[in-house]
C-alpha positions in Angstrom: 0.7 25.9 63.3 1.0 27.0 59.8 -0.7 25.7 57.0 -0.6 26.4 53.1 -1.7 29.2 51.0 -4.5 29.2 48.3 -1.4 30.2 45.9 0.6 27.8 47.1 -2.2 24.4 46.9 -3.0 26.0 43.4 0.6 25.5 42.2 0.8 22.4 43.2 -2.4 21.3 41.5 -1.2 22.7 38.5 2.1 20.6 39.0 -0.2 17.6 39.6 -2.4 18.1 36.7 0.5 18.4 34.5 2.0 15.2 35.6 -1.2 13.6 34.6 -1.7 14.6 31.5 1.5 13.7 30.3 0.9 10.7 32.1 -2.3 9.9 30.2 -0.9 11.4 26.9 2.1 8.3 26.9 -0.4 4.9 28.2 -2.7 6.7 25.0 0.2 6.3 22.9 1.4 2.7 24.3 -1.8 1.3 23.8 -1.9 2.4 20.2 1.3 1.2 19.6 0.5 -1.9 20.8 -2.6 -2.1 18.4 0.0 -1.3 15.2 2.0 -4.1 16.3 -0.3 -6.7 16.7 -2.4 -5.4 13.3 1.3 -6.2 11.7 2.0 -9.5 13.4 -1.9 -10.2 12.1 -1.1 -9.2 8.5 2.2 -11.1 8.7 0.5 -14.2 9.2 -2.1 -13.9 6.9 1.1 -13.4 4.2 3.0 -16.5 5.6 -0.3 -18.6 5.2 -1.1 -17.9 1.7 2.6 -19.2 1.1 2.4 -22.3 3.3 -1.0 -22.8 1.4 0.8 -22.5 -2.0 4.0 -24.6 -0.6 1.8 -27.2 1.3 -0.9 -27.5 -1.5 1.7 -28.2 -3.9 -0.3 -25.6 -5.8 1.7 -24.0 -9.3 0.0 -20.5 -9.1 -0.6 -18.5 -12.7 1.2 -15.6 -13.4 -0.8 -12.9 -12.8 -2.2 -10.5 -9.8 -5.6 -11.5 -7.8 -6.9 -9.9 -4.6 -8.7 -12.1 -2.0 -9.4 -11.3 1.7 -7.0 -12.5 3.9 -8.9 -12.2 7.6 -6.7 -12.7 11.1 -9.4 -12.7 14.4 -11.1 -9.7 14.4 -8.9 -8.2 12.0 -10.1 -7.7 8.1 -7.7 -7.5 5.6 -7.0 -7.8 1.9 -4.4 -9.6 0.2 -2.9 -8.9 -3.2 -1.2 -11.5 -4.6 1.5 -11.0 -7.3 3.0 -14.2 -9.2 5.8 -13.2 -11.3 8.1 -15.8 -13.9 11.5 -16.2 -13.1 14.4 -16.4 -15.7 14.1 -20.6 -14.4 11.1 -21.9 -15.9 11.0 -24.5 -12.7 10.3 -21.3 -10.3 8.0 -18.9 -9.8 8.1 -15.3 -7.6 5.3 -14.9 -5.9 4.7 -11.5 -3.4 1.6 -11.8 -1.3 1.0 -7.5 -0.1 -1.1 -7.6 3.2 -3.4 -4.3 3.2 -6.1 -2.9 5.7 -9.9 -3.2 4.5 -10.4 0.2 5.7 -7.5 1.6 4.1 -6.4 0.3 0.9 -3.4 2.6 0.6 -2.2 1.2 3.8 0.4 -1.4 3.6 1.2 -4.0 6.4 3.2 -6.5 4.9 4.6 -7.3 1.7 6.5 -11.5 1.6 8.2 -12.5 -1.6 9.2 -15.8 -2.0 10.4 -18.0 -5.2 8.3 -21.0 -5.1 9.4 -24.4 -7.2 7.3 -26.7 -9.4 6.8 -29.8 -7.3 5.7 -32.8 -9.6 
């Protein structure tokens, strides 16, 4: 009965090992991929709630800038929030820019909507 060589169980532990660490190398990369995406679905709702909040509230915002944190779960971020005049006095612009707490430079999200004054 013949059996396998050192040389021969070494190359197929290198094989093996190789597999593996290209293995481990993409689930690394899923799971962080999957932490991007839900850090943007995060941010996006924190957008569309400052603009259900101004639709909602019936609130006319000022024209002007103002930063205010914006949190999601577990999740801390800062919203900017940009309200702009529109050639119709009757409307507004208004951008709401999702960013990271940690990293200010970092945008997630950036939702523009023209609002109307609602008597």
């Amino acid at each position: 009965m013949r059996g396998f060589t050192l040389l021969e169980v070494l190359v197929a532990l290198v094989i093996v090992g190789t597999v593996l660490g290209a293995s481990l190398r993409a689930v690394a990369s899923l799971a962080q991929n999957s932490a991007a995406l839900r850090a943007s679905m995060m941010a996006s709702w924190s957008a569309e709630n400052r603009m259900a909040e101004i639709r909602l509230g019936h609130e006319w915002p000022s024209i002007g800038e103002r930063s205010f944190p914006c949190p999601q779960v577990d999740l801390s971020f800062i919203c900017e929030e940009h309200v702009l005049a529109t050639p119709n006095p009757s409307f507004r612009r208004v951008e709401v820019l999702v960013f990271e707490s940690a990293d200010l430079k970092r945008r997630l999200v950036k939702l523009t909507q023209v609002v109307p004054n609602v008597p």
